[in-house]
Steps between C-alpha positions, in 0.01 A plus 500: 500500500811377538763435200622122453934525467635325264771284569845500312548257270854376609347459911432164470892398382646817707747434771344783702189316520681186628707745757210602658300222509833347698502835720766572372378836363259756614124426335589933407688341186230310360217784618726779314615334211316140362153632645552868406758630315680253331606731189709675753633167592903456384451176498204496266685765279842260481274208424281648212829641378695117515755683684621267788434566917592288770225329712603733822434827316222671645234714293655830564794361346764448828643164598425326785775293553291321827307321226760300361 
């Protein structure tokens, strides 16, 4: 049997998601992190925390500057 993933909450407003869905980003982000492991996810950590990130930060936490 195979387990259903859950989705994170925050994919559907995430810049990642929009990133990738432009090509702009490897389809690895969204596999890794909204699919998978999102609590790992700096993004998801700053935004449950209200601390601010920029749209070009990626889940591991570096900024891609190419996404601006």
């Amino acid at each position: 049997m195979i387990k259903q993933q859950q989705v994170c909450k925050w994919y559907c407003c995430c810049p990642i998601r929009e990133f990738t869905e432009e090509g702009r980003l490897d389809r690895h982000w969204i596999e890794e992190y909204c699919h998978g492991y999102w609590e790992r996810c700096i993004r998801y950590q700053k935004e449950e925390n209200g601390s601010y990130h920029p749209d070009n930060m990626l889940p591991d936490g570096r900024i891609d500057k190419s996404l601006l």
